[in-house]
C-alpha positions in Angstrom: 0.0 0.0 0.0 1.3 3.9 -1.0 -0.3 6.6 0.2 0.2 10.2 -0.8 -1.4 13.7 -0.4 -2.6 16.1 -2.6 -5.6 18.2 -3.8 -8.1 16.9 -5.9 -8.1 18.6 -9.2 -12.3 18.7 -9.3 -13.2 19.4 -5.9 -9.6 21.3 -5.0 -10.3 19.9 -1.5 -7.0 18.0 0.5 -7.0 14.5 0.2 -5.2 11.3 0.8 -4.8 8.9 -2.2 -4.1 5.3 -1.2 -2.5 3.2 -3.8 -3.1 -0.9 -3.5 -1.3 -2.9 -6.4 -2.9 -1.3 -9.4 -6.0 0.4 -8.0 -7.0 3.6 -5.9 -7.6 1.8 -2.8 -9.2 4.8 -1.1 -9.6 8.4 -1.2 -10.0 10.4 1.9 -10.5 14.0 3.1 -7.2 15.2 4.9 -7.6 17.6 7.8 -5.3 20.5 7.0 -4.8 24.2 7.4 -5.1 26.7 4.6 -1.7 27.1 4.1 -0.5 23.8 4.8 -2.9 22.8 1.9 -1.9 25.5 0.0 1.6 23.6 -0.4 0.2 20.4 -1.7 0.5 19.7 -5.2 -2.8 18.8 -7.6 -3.5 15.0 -8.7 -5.7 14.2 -11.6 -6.3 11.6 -14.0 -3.5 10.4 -15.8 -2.6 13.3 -18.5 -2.9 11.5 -22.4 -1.7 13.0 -25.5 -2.0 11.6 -28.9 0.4 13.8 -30.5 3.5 13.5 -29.6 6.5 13.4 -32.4 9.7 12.7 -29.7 11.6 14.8 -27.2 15.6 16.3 -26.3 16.4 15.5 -30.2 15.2 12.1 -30.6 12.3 11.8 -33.7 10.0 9.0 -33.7 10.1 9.0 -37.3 13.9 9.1 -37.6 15.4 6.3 -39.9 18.4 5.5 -37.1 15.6 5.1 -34.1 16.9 2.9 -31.5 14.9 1.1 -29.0 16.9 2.5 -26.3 16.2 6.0 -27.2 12.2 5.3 -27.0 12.7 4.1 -23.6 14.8 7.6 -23.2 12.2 9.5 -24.8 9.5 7.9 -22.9 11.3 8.7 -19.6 11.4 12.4 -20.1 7.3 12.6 -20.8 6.3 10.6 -18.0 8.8 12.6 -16.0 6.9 15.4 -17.6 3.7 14.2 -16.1 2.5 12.2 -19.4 1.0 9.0 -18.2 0.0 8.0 -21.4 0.5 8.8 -25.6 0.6 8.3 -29.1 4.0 8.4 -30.7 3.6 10.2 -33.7 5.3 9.5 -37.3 5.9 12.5 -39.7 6.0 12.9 -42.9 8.8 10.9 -44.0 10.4 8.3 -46.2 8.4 5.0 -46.4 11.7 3.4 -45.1 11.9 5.6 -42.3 8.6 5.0 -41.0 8.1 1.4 -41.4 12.1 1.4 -39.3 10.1 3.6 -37.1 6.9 1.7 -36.4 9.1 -1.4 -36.0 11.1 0.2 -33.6 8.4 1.1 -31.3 6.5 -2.3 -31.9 9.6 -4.0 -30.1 10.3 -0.9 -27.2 6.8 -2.0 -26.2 7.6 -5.4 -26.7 10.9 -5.3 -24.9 10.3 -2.8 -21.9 7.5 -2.8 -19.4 7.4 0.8 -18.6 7.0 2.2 -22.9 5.0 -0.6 -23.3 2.6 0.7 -20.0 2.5 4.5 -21.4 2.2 3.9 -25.2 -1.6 3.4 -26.0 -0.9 3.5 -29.8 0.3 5.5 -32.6 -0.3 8.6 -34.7 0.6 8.9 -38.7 0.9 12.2 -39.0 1.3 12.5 -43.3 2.4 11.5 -45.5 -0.5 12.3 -47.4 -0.9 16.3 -46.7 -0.7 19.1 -48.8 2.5 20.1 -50.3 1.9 23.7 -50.5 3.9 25.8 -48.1 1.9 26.6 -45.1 -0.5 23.9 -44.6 2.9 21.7 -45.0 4.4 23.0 -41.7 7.7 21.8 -41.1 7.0 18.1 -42.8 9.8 18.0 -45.6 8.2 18.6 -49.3 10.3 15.6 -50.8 8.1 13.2 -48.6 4.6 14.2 -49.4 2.3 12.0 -51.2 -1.0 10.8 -52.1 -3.0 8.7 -50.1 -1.7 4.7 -50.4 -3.4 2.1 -48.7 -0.9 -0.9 -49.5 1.5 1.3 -47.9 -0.7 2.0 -45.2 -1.1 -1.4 -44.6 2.6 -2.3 -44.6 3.1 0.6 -42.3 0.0 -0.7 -40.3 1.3 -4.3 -40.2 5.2 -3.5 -39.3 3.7 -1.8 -36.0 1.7 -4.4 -35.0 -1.7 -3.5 -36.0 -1.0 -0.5 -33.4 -1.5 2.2 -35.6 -4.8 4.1 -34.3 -4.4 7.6 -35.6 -4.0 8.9 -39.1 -3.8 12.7 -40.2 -4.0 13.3 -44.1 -5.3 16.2 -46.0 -8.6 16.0 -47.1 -7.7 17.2 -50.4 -5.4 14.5 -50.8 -5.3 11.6 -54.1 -7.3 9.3 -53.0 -9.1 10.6 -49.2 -12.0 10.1 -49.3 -11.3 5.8 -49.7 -8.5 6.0 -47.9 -10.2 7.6 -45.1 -13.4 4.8 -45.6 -11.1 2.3 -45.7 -9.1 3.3 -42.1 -13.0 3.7 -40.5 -13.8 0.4 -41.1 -10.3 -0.5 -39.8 -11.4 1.0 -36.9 -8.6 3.5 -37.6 -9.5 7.2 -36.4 -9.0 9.8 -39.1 -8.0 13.4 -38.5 -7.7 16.4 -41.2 -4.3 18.6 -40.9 -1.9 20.1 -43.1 -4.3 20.8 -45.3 -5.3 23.4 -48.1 -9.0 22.0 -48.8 -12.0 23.2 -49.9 -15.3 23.3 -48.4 -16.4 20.4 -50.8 -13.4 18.0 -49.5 -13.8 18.5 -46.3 -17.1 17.8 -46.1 -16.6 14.5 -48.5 -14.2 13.6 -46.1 -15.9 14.3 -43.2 -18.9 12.2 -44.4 -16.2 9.4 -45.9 -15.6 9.6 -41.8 -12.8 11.7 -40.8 -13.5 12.8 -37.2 -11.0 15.3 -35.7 -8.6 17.9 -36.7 -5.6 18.2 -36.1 -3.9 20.8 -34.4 -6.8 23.5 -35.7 -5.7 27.1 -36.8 -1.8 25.3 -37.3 -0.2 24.1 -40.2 -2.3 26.4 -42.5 -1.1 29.6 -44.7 0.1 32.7 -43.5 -2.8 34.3 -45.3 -6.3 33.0 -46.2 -9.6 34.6 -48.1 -11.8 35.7 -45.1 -14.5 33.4 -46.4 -15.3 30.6 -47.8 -11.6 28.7 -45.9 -11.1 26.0 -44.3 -11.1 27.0 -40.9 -14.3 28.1 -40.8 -15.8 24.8 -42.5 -13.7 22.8 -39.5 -15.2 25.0 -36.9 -18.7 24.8 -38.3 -18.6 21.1 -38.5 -20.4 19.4 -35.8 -18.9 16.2 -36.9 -15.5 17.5 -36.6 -13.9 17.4 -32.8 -10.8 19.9 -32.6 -7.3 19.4 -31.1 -5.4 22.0 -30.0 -1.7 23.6 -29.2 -2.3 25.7 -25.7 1.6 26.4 -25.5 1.0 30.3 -25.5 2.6 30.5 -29.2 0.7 28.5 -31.3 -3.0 30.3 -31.0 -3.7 33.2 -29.3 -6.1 33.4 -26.8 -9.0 34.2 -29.2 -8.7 31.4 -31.6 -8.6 28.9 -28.6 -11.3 30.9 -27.1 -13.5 30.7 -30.2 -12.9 26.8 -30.5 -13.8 25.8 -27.2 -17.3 27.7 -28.5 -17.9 26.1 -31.1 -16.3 22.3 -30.4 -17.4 22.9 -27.1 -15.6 21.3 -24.0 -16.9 18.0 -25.0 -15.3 17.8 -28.3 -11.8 19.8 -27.5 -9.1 18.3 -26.8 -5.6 19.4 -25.8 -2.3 18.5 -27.1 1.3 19.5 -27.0 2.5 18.2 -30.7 5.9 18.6 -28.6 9.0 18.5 -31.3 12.2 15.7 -31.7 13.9 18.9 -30.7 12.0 19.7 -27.5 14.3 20.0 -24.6 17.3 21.1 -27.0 19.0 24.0 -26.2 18.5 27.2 -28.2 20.2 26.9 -31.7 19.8 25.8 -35.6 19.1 21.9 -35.7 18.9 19.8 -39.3 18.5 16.4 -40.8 18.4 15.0 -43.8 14.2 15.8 -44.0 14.3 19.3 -42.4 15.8 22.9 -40.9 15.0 24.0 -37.4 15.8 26.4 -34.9 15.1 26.8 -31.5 15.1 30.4 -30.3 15.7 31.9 -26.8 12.0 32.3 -26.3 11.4 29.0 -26.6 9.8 29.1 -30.0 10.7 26.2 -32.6 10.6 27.4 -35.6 11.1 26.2 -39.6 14.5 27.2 -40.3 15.4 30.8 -41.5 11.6 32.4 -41.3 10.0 33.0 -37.3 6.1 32.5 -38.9 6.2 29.3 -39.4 6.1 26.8 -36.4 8.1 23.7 -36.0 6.0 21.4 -33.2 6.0 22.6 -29.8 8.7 22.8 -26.9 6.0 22.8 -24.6 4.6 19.2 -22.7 0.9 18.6 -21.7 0.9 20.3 -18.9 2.1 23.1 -20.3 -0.8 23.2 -22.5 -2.9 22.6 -19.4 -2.3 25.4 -17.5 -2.0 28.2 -21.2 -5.6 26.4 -21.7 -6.7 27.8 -18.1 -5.0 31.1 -18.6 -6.2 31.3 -22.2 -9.7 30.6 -21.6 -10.1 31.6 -17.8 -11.6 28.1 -17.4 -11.6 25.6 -14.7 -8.7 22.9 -14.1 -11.1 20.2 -14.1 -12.4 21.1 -17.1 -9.3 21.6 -18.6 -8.0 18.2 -17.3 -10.9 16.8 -19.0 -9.3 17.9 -22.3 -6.0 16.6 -21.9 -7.3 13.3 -20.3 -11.3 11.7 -20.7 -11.7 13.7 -24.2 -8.9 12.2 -26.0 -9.8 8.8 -24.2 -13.2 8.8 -25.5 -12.1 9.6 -28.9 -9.9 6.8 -29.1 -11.6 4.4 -27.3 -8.6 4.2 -24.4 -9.9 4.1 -20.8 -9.3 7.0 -18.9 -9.7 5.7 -15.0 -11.7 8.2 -13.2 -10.1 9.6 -10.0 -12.4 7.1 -7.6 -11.0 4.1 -5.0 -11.5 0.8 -7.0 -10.1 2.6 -10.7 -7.1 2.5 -12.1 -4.3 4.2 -10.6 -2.9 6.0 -13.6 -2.5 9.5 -12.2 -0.5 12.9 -12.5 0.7 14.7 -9.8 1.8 18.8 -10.4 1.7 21.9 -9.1 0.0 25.0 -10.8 1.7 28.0 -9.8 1.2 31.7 -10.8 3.6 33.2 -13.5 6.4 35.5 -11.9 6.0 37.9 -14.8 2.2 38.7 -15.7 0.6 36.9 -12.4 -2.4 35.5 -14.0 -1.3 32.6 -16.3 -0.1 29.7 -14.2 3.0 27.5 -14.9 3.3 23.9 -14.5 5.4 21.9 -12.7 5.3 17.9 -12.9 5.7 16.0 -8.8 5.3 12.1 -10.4 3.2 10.3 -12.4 1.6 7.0 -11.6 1.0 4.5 -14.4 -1.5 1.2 -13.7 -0.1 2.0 -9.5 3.4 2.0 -10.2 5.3 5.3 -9.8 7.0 5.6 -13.1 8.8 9.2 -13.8 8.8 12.8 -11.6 11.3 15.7 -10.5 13.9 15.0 -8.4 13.0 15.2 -4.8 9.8 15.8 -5.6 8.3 13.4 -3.2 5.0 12.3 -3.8 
């Protein structure tokens, strides 16, 4: 039996969690003061996040990924308070992705703790637009249309553990690529894209069913109307993930799509970079240019307007989500936790004795320089009871 104390991120009251094998045993009010509890951290549901491309840089999609440097990789998020997530495969070389999905297939296979927090995997392109823009950082030598033998290859070398797709929707070949995946039981997202009203909704009625990373990789500059921002945010189909990093969106956009998707049908993630965790500085492989600037912005190589994934984590995004939106943390924990579970069909145990114990433990603090945007700090993070990753000395 573990115990631990903390503040539960619905009710905010104190409380002691008591862990029993791989189950909440019990949790109990704790009998504090005000400023004793004000010193306890938050715990919530473990944090998921189905868009994740690799971290301190290490790419998932790389065609030299070791097995050891998942396991590194995976370390850093849970230590980061990510209990659970997709890796995610860029745009890339068909060799490099099937190396990539074959190296993940045997991480899970060969260590317990990637093969706890991995609950599938993303395909993020190949088959997106090739325009600049809606391409993002994905290189332009790599873009193609949509392939179902490949697909399947891709599908098989992983395992069958490929779950999420993003294509374009104007892409050769969507809307039976995207039939095809639904009856695979393969979720389909729309990103990177330069579609018209017409294709989206063909894919949307083929079955596509989120999109990804809404109001990013897109043009500079768009007509006001018809585009294909508004058609995503008017489609009630459609759910919406989004970056809350503080540079991706500005507070009005993710303002306006929790309005429209509604806090049912939002859902938060990081899309943090390979080069995540690197110190500031130009980084490039054979596929593509990067820097990382002092502010902590990653951007495409020689231009600052065009962004390169995300340095920021999940609960990064989780606290500019509060900020952003001057909503709730249990509402916003529902974002980065029971939305993306219910999308994806992956159980997301509810903070209540007899569930899971897959949990994350922080700290929300308010920001030294404007006061009203918290930051966040991961304290551990519990996967299926076992304490797998958290700062140093940290404790709990």
């Amino acid at each position: 039996m573990h115990k631990f104390q903390a503040k539960h991120f619905a009710t905010l009251k104190p409380v002691t969690i008591s862990i029993d094998g791989e189950k909440i045993a019990a949790i109990t009010d704790l009998e504090c003061s005000e400023a004793e509890a004000s010193e306890l951290p938050f715990v919530s549901p473990g944090f998921f996040d189905i868009q994740i491309n690799g971290y301190g840089g290490i790419w998932f999609c790389s065609e030299t990924l070791t097995v050891d440097q998942v396991v590194a990789v995976t370390q850093a998020l849970v230590d980061k308070g990510i209990a659970r997530f997709f890796p995610t495969l860029i745009t890339a070389s068909f060799e490099a992705l099937e190396h990539g999905f074959s190296v993940l297939r045997q991480a899970c296979r060969n260590n317990a703790v990637v093969e706890r927090c991995v609950a599938g995997y993303h395909l993020e392109g190949p088959y997106i637009s090739a325009e600049d823009g809606p391409r993002g950082a994905h290189p332009l030598q790599h873009v193609r249309p949509a392939d179902w033998s490949e697909f399947s290859r891709l599908q098989a070398a992983s395992g069958n553990r490929i779950r999420l797709v993003t294509l374009a929707a104007e892409a050769e070949n969507a809307v039976e690529f995207i039939g095809r995946c639904r009856a695979d039981g393969v979720v389909v997202a729309l990103g990177h894209m330069a579609a018209n009203s017409h294709q989206i909704r063909d894919a949307v009625q083929a079955g596509a069913q989120l999109s990804t990373h809404l109001g990013n990789g897109a043009h500079g500059n768009l007509p006001r109307h018809p585009n294909y921002l508004w058609d995503q945010l008017a489609e009630e189909r459609l759910w919406a993930s989004v970056i809350a990093d503080g540079w991706h969106l500005p507070d009005a956009v993710l303002q306006c799509v929790l309005k429209c998707k509604t806090l049912q049908k939002t859902i938060l993630t990081c899309d943090v970079s390979g080069y995540a965790g690197c110190e500031p500085g130009r980084y490039e492989d054979e596929n593509v240019a990067v820097e990382v600037l002092n502010d902590g912005r990653l951007v495409v190589a020689d231009q600052r307007q065009f962004l390169a994934g995300s340095g920021a984590t999940t609960g990064d995004c989780v606290a500019g989500m509060m900020g952003s939106c001057g909503i709730s943390l249990a509402d916003t924990v529902q974002m980065a936790t029971a939305n993306p579970g219910r999308l994806l069909k992956e159980p997301i145990s509810r903070l209540e004795a007899g569930q899971i114990a897959t949990l994350t433990v922080f700290r929300l603090r308010p920001h030294q320089a404007n006061g009203m945007n918290p930051t966040f700090t991961p304290v551990s993070t519990y996967v299926k009871g076992e304490r797998l990753g958290g700062m140093p000395g940290a404790g709990t």
